[in-house]
C-alpha positions as semicolon CSV with decimal commas, in nm:
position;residue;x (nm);y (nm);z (nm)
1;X;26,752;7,140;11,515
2;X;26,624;6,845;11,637
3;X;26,374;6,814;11,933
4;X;26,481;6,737;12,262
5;X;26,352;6,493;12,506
6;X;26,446;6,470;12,923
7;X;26,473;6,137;12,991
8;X;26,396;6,093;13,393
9;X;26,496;5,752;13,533
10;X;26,611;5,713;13,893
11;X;26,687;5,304;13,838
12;X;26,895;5,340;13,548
13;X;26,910;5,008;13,355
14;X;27,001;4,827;13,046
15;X;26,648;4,921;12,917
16;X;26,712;5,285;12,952
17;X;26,966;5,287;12,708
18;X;26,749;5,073;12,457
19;X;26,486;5,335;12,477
20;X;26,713;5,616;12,432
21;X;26,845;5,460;12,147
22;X;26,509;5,421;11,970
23;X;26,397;5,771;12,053
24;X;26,726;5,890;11,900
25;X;26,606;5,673;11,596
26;X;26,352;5,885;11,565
27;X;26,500;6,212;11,479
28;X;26,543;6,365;11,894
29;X;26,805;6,438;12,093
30;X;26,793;6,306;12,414
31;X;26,932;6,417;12,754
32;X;26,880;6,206;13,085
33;X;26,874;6,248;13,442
34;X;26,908;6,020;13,691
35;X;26,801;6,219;14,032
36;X;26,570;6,504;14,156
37;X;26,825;6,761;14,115
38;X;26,917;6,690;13,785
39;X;26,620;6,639;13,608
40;X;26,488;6,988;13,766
41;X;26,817;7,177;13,653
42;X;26,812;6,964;13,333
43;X;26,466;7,108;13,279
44;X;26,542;7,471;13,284
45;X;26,878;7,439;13,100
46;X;26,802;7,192;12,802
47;X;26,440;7,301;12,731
48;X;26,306;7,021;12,626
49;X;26,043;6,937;12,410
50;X;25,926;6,672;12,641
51;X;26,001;6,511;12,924
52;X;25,980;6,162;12,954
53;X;25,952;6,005;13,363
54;X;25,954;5,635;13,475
55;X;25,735;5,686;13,813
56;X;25,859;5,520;14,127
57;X;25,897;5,628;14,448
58;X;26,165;5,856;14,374
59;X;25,980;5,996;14,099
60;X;25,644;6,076;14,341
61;X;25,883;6,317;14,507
62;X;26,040;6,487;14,154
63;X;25,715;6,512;13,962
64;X;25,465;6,775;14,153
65;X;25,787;7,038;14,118
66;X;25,851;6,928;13,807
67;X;25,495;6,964;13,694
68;X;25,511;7,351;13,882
69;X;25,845;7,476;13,643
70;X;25,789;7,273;13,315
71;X;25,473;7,369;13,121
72;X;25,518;7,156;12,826
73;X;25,429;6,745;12,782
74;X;25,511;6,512;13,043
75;X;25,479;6,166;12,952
76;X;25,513;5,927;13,259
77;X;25,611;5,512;13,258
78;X;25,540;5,273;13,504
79;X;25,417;4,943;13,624
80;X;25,063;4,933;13,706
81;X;24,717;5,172;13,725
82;X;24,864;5,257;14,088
83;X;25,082;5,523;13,928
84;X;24,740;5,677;13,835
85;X;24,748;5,877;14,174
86;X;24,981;6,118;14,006
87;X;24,780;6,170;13,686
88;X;24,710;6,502;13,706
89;X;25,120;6,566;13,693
90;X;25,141;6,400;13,339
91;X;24,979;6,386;13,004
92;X;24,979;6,113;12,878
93;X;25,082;5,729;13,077
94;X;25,222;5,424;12,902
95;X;25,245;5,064;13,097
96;X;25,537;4,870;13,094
97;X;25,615;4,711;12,890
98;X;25,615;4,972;12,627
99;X;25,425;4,856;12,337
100;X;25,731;4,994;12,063
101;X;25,482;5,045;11,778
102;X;25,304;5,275;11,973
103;X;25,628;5,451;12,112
104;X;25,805;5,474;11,819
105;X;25,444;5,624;11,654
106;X;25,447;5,850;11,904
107;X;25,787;5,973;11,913
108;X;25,792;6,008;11,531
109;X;25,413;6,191;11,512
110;X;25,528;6,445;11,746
111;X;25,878;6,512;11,578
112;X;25,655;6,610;11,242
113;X;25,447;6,796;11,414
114;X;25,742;6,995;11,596
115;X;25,877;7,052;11,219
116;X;25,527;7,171;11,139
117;X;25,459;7,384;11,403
118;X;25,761;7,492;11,583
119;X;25,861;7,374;11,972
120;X;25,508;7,584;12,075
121;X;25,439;7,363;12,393
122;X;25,092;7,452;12,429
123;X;25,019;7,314;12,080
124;X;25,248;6,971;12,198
125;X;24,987;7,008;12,533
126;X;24,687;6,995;12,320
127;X;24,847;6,759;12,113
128;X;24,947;6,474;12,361
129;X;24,621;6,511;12,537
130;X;24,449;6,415;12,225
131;X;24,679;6,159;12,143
132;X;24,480;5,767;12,105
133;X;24,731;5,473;12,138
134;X;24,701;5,211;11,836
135;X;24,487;4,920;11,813
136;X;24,577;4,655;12,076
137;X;24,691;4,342;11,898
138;X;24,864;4,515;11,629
139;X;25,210;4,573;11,809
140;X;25,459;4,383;11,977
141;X;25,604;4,521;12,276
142;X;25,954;4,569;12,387
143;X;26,097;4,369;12,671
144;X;26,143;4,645;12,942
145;X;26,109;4,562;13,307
146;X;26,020;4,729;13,580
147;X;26,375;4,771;13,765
């Protein structure tokens, strides 16, 4: 079974589909929300492995209850160090634009360590809050925007 990932995005866009199409590249199945009331329901029905947020102001609103009924990794997207008000919903924060090395690292790390060690989501906790980003310079990023 492959591991699942909640994609939350309340501006869906051209890039969303991009990204979903390189997480599904490597090795998860992804399900996506586009409001509040999805992406909660989405959360207790799908069980995801992790859950995957682009903050915005719609997102400020989603993410404390989120946080309160999802115990596993939350890895949040945005546009700037503002979003850092909200860091203590979230594990681990990547800037737009997405450097794709390090997302496509990261996506394919934590699929091995899934097959390794089972969907445990305290392990994937200790695992993403461990997690270091690769060596700036050595990546090129992917051309998504903020919407």
């Amino acid at each position: 079974m492959e591991p699942r990932l909640l994609h939350i995005d309340f501006n869906p866009s051209s890039s969303i589909t991009l990204i979903e199409r390189i997480i599904r590249n490597c090795g998860w199945d992804v399900v996506v929300a586009y409001n509040k009331k999805t992406a909660l329901s989405l959360t207790v029905k799908e069980e995801p492995n992790f859950v995957l947020i682009d903050l915005c102001p719609e997102a400020n609103d989603c993410i404390p209850e989120l946080r309160n009924m999802y115990i596993g990794p939350i890895i949040a997207t945005g546009n700037s160090e503002a979003d850092q008000e909200l860091k203590s919903y979230y594990n681990l924060y990547l800037t737009k634009p997405i450097d794709s090395h390090e997302f496509i690292k990261l996506f394919i790390d934590t699929r091995i360590l899934i097959n390794k060690s089972g969907s445990d989501k305290q392990t994937l906790l200790a695992w993403i809050s461990g997690y270091q980003k690769t060596a700036p310079g050595n990546t090129t990023s992917l051309d998504i925007e903020a919407t």
